[in-house]
N, C-alpha and C positions, 0 to 999 in steps of 0.2 A: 687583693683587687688589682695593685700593682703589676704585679706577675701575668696576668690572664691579661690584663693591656700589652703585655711585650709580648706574649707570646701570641698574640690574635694580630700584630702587625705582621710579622712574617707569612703568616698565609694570607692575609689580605694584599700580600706583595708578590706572592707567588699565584693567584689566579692569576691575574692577568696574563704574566707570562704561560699558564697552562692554555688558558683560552687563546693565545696566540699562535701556540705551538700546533695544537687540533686545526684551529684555523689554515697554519701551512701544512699540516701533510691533507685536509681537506682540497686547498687547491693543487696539490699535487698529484693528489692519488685522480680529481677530476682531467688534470693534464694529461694523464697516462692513459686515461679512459678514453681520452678524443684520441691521442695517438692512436691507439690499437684500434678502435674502428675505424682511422684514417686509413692505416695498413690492410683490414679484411676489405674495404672500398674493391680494389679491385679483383681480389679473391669473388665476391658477392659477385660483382660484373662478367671476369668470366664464368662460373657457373652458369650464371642466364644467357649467355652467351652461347656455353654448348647447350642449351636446349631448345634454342633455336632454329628455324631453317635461312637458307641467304634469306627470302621475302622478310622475313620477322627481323633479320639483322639488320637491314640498311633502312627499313621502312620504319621501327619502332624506336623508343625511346633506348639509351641504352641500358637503364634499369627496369624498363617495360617488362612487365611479365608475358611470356609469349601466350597466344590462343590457345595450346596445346604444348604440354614439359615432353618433350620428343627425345626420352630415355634410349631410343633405337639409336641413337646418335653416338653413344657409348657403345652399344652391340655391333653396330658397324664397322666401327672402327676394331675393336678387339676381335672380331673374327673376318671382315673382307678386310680388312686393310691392312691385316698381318701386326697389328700392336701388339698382339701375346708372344710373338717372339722376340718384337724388338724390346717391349716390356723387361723380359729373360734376359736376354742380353743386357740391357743395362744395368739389370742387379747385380749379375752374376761376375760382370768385369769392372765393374765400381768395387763391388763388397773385394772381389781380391787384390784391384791395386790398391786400393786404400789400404787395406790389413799390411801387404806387402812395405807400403809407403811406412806408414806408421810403425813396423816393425825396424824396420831398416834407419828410417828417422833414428828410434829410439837404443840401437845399437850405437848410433854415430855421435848421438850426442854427452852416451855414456863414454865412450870412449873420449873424446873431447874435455869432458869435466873433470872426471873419475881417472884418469890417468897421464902423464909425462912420457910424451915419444919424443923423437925427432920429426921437424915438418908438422907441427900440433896446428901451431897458426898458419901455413900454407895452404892445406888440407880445408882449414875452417874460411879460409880465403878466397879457394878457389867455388866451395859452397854456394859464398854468398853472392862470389860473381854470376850463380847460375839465374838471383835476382831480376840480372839486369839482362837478360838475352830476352828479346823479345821471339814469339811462338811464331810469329812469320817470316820469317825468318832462318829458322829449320824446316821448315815444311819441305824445301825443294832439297838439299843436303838432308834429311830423314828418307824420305822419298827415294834417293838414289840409294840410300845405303838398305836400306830393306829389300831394294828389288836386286839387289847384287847377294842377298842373304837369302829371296826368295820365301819374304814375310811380307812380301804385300799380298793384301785380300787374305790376311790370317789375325784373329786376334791378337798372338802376341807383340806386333808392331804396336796396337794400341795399348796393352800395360805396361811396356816397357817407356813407352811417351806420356804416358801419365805419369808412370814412379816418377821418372828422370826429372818432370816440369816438378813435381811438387813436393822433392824433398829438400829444394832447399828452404822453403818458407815454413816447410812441416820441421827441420831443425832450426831455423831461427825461433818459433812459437816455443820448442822445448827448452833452448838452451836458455832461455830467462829463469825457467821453473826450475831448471836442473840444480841452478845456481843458490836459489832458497833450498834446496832440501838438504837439511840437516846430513851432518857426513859421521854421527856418533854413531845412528843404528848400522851404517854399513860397516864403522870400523870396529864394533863389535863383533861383528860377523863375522869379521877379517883375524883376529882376536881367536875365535872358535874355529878354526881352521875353515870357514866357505869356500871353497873354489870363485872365481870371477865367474862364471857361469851362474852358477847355483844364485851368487850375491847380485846378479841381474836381473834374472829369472824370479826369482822368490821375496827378494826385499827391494830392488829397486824399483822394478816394473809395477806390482802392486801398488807405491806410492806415488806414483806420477797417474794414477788413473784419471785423473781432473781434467790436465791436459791431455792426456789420450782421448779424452772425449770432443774436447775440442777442435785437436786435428784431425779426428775423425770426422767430424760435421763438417770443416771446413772443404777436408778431402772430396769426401761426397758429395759436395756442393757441387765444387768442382769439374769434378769425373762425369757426375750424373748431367751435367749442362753441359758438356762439350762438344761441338759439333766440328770443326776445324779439321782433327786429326781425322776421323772416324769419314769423313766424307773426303778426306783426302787418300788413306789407305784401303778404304775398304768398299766396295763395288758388289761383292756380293751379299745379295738379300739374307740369307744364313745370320752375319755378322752386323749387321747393323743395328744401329742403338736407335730410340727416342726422338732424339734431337734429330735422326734425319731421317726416320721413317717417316716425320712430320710432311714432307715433300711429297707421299703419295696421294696426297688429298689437294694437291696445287695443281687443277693440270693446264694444258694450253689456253683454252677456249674459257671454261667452268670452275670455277675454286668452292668445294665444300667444307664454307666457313666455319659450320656446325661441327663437321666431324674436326675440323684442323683444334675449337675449342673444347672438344671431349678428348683429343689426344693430349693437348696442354694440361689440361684439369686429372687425368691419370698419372703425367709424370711430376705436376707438386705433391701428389699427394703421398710418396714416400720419401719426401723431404722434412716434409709438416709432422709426419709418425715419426721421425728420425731424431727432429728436433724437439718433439715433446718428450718425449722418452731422454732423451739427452740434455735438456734443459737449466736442470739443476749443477750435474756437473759441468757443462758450460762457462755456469756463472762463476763455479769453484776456482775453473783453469784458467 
């Protein structure tokens, strides 16, 4: 009878603390809930937004449901206003300076960790100096040196000013991770006769996948939102991205709000597939 009084204090000492515990991830998890539809708030608004015409925009509420979901607003745009190319275009020189970016990242910070040169810390020095240079700043020195190379109004001016801007924050992001990763499996390797090649390629690169996914989102973030360079180099309609085809729907007199919100609402949305699909690894890296 003893016995079953001590041993029935302990769980009468430990609900409470369970029912406390439920209690806080209950207001936590309700925390999270208000954030994330504080964040779709405006996702929700421009949707309504592009299905809109200007009268429906300035005249209605801004979460009013319009008269009429004016889907042509989206067809408009993708076939008169030329967004299926600027669309291409921005996949197409996003996806390879990023690959490029993150490649080349991932060569420099192998070498950085993974090996003893001379100028190890000057090299990692003058990286981070790339930090601090502010984007406006090169525009007019980028500007003169392309046209004396005879790459302006040519894509490669723009992947070449994407890599340059974003490796050095794409090796600062790796060179933290680099530094956790266990150095046994590669000197096994080393051990087995790998070449440095093969021991990059095959066992290091595979285990940094976490943060490659990460500098990959960040990249694309990046590249895919930039307008700066792309309207500074490039003048013909061929090569223009997104972010400045948006200008065809601004004109002098008239601005078609509808279509300017159906161009925005096409270029989140292979961000939002980008970051779902990549999500997980995110959180990894």
């Amino acid at each position: 009878m003893h016995m079953e009084t001590v041993q029935s204090k302990p769980q009468a000492l430990a609900s409470p603390g369970r029912l406390a515990g439920r209690i806080g991830y209950g207001l936590l998890y309700a925390m999270l809930t208000i954030v994330a539809i504080i964040q779709l708030v405006p996702l929700m608004w421009l949707l309504l937004f592009s299905l809109k015409n200007n009268e429906e925009i300035f005249n209605l509420a801004p979460f009013a449901f319009p008269e009429k979901f004016r889907w042509e607003n989206y067809q408009k745009v993708w076939t008169l206003g030329h967004i299926d190319s600027y669309f291409w275009n921005s996949v197409w020189m996003t996806v390879v300076s990023v690959g490029a970016t993150v490649l080349l990242a991932s060569l420099v910070t192998f070498a950085l960790t993974r090996m003893k040169w001379k100028l190890q810390s000057l090299v990692l020095g003058l990286f981070m100096l790339g930090l601090m240079i502010p984007v406006h700043s090169t525009l007019i020195p980028l500007f003169s040196l392309f046209q004396k190379l005879h790459l302006t109004n040519h894509p490669l001016s723009i992947l070449l000013s994407y890599v340059a801007f974003n490796l050095p924050i794409t090796i600062m992001i790796m060179l933290g991770f680099y530094t956790t990763l266990p150095r046994e499996v590669e000197e096994a390797a080393v051990m087995d006769g790998c070449s440095v090649n093969r021991l990059f390629f095959s066992i290091t690169l595979p285990m940094t996948a976490s943060v490659l996914s990460t500098a990959f989102i960040i990249n694309m973030i990046y590249n895919w939102n930039e307008f700066i360079f792309v309207n500074t180099f490039i003048s013909s309609e061929k090569y223009k991205t997104l972010t400045v085809g948006v200008q065809n729907f601004v004109g002098q007199y008239t601005t078609d709000w509808g279509a300017i919100g159906a161009t925005l609402m096409i270029s989140i949305l292979p961000i939002l597939v980008a970051f779902i699909l990549l999500s997980n690894r995110i959180v990894e890296g």
